[in-house]
N, CA, C and O atoms as a Tripos MOL2 file, in Angstrom:
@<TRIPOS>MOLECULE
protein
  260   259    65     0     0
PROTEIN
NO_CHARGES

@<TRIPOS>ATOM
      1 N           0.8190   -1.1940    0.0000 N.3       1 UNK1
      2 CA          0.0000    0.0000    0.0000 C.3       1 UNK1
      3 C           0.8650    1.2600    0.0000 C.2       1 UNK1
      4 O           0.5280    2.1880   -0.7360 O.2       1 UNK1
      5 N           2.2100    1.3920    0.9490 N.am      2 UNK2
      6 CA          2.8300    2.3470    0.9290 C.3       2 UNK2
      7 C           3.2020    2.6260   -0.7500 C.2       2 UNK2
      8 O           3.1280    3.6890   -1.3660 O.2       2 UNK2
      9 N           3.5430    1.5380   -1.1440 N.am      3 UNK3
     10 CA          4.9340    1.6280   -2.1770 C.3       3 UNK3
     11 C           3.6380    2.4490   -3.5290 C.2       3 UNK3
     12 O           4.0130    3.4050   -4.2070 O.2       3 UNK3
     13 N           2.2890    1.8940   -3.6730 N.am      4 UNK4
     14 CA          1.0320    2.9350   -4.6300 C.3       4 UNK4
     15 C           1.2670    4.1410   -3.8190 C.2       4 UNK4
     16 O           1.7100    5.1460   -4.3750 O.2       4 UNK4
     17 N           0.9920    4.1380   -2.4550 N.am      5 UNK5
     18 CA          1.0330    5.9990   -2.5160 C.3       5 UNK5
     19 C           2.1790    6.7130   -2.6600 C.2       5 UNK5
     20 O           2.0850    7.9400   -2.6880 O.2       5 UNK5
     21 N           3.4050    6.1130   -2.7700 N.am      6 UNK6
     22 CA          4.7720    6.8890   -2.7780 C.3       6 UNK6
     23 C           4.3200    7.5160   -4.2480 C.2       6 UNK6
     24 O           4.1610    8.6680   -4.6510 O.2       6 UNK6
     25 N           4.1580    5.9070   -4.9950 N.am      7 UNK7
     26 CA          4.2050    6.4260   -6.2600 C.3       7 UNK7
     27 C           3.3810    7.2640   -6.7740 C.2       7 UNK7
     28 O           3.9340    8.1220   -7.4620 O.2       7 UNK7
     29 N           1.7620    7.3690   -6.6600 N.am      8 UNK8
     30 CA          0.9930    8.4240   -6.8920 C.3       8 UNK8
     31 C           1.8540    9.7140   -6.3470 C.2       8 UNK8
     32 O           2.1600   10.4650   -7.2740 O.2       8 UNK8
     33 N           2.1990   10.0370   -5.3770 N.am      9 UNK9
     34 CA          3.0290   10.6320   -5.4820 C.3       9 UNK9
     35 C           4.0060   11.6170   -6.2860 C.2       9 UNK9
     36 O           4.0350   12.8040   -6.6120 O.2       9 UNK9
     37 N           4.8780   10.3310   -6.4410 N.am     10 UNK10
     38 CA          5.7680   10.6660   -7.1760 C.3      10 UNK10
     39 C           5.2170   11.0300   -8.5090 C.2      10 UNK10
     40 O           5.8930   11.8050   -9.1870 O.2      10 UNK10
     41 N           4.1450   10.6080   -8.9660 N.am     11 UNK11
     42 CA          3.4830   10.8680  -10.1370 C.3      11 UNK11
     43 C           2.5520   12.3320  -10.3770 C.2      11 UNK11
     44 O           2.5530   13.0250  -11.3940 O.2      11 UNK11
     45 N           1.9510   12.5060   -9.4050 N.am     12 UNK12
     46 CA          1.8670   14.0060   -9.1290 C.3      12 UNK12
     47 C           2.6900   14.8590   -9.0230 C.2      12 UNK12
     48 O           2.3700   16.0210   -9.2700 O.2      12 UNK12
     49 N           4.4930   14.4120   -8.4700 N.am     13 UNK13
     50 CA          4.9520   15.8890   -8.9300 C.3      13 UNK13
     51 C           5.4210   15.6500   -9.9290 C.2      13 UNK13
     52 O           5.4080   16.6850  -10.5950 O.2      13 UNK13
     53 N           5.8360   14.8870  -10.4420 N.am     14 UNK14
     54 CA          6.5320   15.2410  -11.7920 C.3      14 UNK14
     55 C           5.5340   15.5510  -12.6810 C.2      14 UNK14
     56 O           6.1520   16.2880  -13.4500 O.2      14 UNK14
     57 N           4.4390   15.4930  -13.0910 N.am     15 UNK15
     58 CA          3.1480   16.1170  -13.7290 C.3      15 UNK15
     59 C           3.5430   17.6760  -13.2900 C.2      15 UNK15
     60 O           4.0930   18.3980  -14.1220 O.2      15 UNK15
     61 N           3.2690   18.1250  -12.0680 N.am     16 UNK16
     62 CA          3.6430   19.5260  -11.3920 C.3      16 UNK16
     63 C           4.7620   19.7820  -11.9850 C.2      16 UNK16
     64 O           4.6820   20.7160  -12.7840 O.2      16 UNK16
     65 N           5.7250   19.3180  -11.8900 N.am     17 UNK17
     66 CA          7.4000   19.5540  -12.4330 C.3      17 UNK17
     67 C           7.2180   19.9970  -13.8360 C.2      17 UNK17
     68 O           7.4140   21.1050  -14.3350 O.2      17 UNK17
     69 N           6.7660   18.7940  -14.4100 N.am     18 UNK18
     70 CA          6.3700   18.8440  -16.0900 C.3      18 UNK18
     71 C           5.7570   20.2120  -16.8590 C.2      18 UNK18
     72 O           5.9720   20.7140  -17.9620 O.2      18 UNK18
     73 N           4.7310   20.6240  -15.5230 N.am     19 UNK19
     74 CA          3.6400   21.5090  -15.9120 C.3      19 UNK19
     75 C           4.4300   22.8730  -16.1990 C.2      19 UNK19
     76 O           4.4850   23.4750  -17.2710 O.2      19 UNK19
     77 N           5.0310   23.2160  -14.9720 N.am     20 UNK20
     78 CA          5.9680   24.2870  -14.6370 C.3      20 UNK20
     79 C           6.8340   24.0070  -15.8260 C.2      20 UNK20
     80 O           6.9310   24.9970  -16.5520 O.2      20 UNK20
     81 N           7.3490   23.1860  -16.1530 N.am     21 UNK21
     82 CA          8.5950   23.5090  -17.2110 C.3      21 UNK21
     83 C           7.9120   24.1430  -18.4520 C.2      21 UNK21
     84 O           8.0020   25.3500  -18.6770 O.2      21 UNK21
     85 N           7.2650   23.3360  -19.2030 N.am     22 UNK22
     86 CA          6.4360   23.7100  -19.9410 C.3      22 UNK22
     87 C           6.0270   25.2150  -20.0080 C.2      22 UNK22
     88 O           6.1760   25.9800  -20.9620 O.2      22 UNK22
     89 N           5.3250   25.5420  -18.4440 N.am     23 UNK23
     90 CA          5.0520   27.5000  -18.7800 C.3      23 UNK23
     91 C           6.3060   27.7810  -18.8410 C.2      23 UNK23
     92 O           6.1950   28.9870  -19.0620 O.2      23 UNK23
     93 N           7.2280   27.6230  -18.8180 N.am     24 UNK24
     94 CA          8.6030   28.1540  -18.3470 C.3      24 UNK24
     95 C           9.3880   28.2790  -19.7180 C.2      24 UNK24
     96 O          10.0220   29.2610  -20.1040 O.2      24 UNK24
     97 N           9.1930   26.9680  -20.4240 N.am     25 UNK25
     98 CA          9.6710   27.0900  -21.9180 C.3      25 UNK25
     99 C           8.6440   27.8540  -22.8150 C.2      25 UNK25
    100 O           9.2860   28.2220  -23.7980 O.2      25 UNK25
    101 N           7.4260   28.2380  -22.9230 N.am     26 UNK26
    102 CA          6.5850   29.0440  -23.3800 C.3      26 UNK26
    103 C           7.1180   30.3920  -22.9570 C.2      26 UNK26
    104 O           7.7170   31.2620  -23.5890 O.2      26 UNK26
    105 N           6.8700   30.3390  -22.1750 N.am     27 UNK27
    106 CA          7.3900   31.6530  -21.9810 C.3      27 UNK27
    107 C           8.8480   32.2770  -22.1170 C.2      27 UNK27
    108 O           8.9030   33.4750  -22.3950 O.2      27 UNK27
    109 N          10.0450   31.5640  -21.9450 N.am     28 UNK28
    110 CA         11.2480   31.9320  -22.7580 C.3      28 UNK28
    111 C          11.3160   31.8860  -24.1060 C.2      28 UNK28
    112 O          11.8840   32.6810  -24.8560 O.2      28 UNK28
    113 N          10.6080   30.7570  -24.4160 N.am     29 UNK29
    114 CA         10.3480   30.7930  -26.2750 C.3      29 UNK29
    115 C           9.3080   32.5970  -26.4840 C.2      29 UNK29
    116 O           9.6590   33.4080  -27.3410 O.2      29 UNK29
    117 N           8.4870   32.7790  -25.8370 N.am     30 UNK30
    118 CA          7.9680   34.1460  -26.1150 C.3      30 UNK30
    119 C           8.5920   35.3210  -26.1710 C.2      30 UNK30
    120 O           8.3220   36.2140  -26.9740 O.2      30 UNK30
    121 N           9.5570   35.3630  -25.2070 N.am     31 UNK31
    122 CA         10.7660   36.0090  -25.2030 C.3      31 UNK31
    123 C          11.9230   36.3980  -26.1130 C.2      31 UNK31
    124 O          12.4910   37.4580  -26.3750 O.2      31 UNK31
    125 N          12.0730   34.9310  -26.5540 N.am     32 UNK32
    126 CA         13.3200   35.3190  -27.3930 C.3      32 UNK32
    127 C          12.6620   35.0980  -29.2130 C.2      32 UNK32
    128 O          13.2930   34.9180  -30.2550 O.2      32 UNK32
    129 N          11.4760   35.1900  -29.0110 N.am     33 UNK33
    130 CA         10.6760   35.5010  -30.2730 C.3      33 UNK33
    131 C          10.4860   36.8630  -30.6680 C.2      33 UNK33
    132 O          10.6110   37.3780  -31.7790 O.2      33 UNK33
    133 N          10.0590   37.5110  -29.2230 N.am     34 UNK34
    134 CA         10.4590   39.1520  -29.1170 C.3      34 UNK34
    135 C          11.5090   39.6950  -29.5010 C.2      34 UNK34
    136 O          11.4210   40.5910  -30.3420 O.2      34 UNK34
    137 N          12.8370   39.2850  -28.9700 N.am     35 UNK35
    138 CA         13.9540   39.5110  -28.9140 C.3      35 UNK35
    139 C          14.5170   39.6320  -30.4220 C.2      35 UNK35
    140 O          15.0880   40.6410  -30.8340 O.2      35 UNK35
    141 N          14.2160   38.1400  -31.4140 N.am     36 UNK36
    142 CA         14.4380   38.2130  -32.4650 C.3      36 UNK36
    143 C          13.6550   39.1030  -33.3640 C.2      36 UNK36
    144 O          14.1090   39.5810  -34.4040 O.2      36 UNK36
    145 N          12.5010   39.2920  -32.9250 N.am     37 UNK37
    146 CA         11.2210   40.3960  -33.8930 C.3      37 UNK37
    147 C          12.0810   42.0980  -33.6180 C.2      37 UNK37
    148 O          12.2310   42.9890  -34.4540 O.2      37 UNK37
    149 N          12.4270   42.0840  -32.4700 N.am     38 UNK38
    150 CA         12.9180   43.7600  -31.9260 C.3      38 UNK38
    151 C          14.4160   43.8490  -32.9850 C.2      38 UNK38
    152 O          14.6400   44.9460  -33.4970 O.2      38 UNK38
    153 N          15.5520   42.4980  -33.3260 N.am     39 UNK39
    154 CA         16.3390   42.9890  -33.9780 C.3      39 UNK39
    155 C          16.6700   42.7210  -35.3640 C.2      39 UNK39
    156 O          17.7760   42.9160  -35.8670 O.2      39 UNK39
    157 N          15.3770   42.1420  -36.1020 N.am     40 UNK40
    158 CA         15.0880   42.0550  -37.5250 C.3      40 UNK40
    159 C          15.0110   43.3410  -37.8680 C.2      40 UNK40
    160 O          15.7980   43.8440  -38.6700 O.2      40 UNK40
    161 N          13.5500   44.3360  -36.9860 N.am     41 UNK41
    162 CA         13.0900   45.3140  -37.4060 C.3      41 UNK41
    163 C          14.5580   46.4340  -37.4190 C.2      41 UNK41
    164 O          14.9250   47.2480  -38.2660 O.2      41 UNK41
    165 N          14.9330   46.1790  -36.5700 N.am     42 UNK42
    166 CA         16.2170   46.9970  -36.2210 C.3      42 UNK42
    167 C          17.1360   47.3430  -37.6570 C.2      42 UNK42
    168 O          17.5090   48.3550  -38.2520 O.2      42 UNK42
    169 N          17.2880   45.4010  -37.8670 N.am     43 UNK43
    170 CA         18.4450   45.4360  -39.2620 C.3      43 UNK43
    171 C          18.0990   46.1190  -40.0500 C.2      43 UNK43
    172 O          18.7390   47.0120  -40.6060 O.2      43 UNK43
    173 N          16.1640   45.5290  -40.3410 N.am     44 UNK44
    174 CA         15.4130   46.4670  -41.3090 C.3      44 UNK44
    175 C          15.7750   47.7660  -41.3840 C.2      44 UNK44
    176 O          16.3850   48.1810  -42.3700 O.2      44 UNK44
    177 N          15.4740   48.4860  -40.4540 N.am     45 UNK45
    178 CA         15.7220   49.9110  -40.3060 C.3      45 UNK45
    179 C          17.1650   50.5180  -40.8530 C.2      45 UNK45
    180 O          17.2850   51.4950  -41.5920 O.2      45 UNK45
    181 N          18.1180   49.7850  -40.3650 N.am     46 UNK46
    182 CA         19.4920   50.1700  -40.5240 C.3      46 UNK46
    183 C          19.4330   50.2400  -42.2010 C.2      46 UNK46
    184 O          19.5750   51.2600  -42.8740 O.2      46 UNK46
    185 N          19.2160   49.0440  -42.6320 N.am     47 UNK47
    186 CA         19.2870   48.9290  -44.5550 C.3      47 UNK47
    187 C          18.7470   50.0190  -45.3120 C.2      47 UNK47
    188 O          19.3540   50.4410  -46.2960 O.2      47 UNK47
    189 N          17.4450   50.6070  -44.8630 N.am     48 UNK48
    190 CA         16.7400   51.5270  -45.1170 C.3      48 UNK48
    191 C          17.7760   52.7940  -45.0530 C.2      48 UNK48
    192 O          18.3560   53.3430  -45.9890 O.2      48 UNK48
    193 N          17.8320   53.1300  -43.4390 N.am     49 UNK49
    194 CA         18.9540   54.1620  -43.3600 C.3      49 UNK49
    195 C          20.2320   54.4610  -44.1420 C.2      49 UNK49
    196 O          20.5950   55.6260  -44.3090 O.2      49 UNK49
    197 N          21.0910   53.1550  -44.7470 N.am     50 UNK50
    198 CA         22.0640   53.7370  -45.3070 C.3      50 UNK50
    199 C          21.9480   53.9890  -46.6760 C.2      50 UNK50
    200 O          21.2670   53.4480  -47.5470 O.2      50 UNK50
    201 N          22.7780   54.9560  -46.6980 N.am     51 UNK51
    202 CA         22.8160   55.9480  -48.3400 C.3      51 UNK51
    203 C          23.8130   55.4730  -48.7410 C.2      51 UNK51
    204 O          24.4970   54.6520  -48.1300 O.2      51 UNK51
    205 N          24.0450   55.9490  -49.8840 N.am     52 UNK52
    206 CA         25.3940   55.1150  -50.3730 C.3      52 UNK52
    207 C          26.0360   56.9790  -50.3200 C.2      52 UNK52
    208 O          25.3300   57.9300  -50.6540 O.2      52 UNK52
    209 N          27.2010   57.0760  -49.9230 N.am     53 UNK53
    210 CA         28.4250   58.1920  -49.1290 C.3      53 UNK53
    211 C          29.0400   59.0520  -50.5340 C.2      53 UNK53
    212 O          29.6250   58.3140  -51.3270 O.2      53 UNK53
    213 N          28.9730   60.4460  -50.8970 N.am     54 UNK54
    214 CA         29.9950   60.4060  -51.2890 C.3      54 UNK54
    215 C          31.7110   60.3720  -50.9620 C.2      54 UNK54
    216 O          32.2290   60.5250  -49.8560 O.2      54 UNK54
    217 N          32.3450   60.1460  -52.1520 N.am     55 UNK55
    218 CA         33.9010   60.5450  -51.4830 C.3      55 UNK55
    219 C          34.3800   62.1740  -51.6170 C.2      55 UNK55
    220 O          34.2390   63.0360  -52.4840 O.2      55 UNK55
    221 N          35.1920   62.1040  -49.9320 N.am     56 UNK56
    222 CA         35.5520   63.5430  -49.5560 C.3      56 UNK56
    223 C          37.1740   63.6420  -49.9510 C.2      56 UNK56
    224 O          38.1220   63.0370  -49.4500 O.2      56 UNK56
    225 N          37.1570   64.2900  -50.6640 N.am     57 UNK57
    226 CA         38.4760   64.3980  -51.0870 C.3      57 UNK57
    227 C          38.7910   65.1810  -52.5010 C.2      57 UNK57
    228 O          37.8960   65.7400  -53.1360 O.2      57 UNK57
    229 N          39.8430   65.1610  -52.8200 N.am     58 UNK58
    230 CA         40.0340   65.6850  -54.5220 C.3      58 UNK58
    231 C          40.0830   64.3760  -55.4200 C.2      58 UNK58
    232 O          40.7610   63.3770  -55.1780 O.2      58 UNK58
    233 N          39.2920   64.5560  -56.4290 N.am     59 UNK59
    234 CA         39.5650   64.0220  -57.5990 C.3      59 UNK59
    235 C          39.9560   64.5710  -58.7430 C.2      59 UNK59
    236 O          39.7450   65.7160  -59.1450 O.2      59 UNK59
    237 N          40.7160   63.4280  -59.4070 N.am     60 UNK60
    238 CA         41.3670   64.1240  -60.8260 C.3      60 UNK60
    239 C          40.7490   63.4680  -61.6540 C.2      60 UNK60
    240 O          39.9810   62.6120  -61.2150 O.2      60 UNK60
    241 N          40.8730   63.6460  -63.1070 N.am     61 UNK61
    242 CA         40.4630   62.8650  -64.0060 C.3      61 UNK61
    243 C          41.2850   61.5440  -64.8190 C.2      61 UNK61
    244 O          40.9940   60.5890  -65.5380 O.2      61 UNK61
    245 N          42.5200   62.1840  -64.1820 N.am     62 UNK62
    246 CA         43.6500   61.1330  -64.5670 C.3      62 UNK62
    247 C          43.8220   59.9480  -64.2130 C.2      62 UNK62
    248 O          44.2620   59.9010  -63.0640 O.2      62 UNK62
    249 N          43.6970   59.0990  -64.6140 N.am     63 UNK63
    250 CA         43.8030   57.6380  -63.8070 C.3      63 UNK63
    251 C          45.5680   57.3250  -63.3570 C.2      63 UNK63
    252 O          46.6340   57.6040  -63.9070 O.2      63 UNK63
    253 N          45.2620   56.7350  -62.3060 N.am     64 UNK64
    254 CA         46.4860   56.4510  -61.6540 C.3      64 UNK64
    255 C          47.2090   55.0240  -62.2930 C.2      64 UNK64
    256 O          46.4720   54.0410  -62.3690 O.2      64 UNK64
    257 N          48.6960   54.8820  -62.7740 N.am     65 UNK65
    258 CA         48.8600   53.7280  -63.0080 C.3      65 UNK65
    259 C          50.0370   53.4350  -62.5360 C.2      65 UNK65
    260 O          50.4760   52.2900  -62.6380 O.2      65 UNK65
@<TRIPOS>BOND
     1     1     2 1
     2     2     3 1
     3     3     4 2
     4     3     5 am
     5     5     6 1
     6     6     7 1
     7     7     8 2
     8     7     9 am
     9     9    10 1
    10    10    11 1
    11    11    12 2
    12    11    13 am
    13    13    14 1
    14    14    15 1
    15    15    16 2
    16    15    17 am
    17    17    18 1
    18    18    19 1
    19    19    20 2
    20    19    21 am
    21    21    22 1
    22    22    23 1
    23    23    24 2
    24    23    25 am
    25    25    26 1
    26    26    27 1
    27    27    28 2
    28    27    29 am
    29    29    30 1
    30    30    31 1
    31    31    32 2
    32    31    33 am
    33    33    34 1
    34    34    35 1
    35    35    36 2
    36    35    37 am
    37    37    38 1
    38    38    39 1
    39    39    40 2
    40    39    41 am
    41    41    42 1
    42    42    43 1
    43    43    44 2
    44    43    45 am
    45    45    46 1
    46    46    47 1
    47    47    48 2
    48    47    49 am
    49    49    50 1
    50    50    51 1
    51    51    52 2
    52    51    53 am
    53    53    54 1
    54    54    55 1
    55    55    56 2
    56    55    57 am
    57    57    58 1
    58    58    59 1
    59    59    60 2
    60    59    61 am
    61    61    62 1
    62    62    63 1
    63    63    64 2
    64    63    65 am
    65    65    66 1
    66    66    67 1
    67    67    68 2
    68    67    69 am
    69    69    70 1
    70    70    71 1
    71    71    72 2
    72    71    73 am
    73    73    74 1
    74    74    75 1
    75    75    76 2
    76    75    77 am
    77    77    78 1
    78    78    79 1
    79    79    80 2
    80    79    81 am
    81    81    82 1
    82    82    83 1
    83    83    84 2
    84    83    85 am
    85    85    86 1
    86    86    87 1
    87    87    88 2
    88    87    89 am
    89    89    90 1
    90    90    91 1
    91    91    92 2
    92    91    93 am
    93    93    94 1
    94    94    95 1
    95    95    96 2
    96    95    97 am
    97    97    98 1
    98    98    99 1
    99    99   100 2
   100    99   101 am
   101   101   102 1
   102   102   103 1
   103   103   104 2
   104   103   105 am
   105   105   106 1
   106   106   107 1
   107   107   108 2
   108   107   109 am
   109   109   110 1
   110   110   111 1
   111   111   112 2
   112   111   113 am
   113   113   114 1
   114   114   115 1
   115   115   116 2
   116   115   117 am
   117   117   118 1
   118   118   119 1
   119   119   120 2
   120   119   121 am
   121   121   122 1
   122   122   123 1
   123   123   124 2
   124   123   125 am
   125   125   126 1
   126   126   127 1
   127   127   128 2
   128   127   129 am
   129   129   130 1
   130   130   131 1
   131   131   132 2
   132   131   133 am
   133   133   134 1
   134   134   135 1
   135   135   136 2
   136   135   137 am
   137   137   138 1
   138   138   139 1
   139   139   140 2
   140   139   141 am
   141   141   142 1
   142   142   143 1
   143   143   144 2
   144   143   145 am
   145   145   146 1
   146   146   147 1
   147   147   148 2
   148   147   149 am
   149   149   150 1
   150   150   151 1
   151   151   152 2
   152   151   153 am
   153   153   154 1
   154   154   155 1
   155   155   156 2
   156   155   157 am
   157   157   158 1
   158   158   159 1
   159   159   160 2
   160   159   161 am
   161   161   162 1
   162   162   163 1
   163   163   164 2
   164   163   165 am
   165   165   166 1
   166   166   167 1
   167   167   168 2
   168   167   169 am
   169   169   170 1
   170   170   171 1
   171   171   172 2
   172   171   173 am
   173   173   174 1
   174   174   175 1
   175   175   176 2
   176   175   177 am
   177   177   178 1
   178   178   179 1
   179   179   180 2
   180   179   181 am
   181   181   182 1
   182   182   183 1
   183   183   184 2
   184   183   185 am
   185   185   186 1
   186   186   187 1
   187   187   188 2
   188   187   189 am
   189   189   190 1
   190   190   191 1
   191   191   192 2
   192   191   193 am
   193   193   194 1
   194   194   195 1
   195   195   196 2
   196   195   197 am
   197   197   198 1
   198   198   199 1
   199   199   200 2
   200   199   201 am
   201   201   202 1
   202   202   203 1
   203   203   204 2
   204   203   205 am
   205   205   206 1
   206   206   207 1
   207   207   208 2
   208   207   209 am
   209   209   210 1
   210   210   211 1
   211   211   212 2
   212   211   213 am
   213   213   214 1
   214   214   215 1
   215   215   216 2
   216   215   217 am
   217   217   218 1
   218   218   219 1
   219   219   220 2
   220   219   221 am
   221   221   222 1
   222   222   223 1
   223   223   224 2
   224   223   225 am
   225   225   226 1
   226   226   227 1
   227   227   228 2
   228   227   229 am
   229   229   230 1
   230   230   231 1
   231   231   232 2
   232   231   233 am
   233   233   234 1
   234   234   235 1
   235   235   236 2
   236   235   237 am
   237   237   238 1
   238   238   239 1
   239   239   240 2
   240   239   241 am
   241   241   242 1
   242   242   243 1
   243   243   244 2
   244   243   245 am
   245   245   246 1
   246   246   247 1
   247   247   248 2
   248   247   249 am
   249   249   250 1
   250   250   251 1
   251   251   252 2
   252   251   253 am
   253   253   254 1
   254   254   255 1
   255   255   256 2
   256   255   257 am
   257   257   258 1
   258   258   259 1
   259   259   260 2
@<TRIPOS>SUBSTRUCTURE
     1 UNK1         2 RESIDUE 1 A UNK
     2 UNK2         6 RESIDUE 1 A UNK
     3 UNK3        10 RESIDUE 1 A UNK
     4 UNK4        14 RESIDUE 1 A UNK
     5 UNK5        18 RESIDUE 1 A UNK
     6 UNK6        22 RESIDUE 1 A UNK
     7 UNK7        26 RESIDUE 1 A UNK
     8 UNK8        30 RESIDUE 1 A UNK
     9 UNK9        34 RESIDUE 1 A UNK
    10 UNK10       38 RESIDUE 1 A UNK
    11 UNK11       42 RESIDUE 1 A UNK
    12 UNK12       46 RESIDUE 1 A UNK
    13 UNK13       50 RESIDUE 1 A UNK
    14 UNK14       54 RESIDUE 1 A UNK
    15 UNK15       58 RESIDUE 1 A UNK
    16 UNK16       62 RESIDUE 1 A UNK
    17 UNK17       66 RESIDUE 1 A UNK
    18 UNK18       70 RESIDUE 1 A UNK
    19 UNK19       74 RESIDUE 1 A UNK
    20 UNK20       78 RESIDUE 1 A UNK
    21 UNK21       82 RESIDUE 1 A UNK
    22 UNK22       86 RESIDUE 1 A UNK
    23 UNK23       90 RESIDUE 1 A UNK
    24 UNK24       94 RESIDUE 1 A UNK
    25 UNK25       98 RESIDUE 1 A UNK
    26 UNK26      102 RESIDUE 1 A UNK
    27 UNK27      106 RESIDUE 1 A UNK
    28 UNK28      110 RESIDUE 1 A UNK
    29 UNK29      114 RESIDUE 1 A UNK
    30 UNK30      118 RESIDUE 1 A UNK
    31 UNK31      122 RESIDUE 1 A UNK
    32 UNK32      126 RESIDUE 1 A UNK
    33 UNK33      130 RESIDUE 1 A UNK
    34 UNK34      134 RESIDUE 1 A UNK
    35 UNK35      138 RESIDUE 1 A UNK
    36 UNK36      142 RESIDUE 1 A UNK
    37 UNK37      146 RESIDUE 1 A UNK
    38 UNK38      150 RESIDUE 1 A UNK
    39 UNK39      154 RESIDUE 1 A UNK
    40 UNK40      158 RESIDUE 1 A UNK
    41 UNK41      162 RESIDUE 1 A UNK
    42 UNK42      166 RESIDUE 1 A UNK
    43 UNK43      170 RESIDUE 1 A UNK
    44 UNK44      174 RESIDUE 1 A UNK
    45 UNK45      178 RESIDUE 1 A UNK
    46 UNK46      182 RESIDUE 1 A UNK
    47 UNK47      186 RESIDUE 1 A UNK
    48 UNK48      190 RESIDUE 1 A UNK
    49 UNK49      194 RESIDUE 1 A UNK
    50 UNK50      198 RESIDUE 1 A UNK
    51 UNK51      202 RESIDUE 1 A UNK
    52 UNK52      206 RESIDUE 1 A UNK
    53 UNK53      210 RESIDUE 1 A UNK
    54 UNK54      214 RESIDUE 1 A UNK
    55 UNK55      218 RESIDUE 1 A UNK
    56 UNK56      222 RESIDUE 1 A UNK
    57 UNK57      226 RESIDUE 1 A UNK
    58 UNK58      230 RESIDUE 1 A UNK
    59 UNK59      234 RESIDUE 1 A UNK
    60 UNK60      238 RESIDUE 1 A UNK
    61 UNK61      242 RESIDUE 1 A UNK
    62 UNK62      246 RESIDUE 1 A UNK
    63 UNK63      250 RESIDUE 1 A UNK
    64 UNK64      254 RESIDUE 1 A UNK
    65 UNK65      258 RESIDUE 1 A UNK
């Protein structure tokens, strides 16, 4: 009789254990879904932002050889 209730038991927490991990990985997976959405938009942004530069300096028409 002991050795069924240890195990019910034991079978209830690891269900509990199980349960908890589970919100626990949902919710870090939600996280770093954020995380990746916040620095796509970011890259996005950056690509947008750059211009193509002119060059500061003198030019000649002569080619250098």
């Amino acid at each position: 009789m002991r050795a069924f209730v240890t195990l019910r038991q034991y079978a209830l927490g690891y269900a509990e254990l199980n349960k908890k991990l589970e919100d626990f990985m949902i919710a870090t997976n939600m996280q770093f879904s954020e995380i990746y959405q916040a620095l796509t938009e970011l890259a996005a942004q950056k690509q947008i932002e750059e211009k193509p530069r002119r060059r500061i300096g003198f030019r000649t028409s002569l080619s250098v050889q």
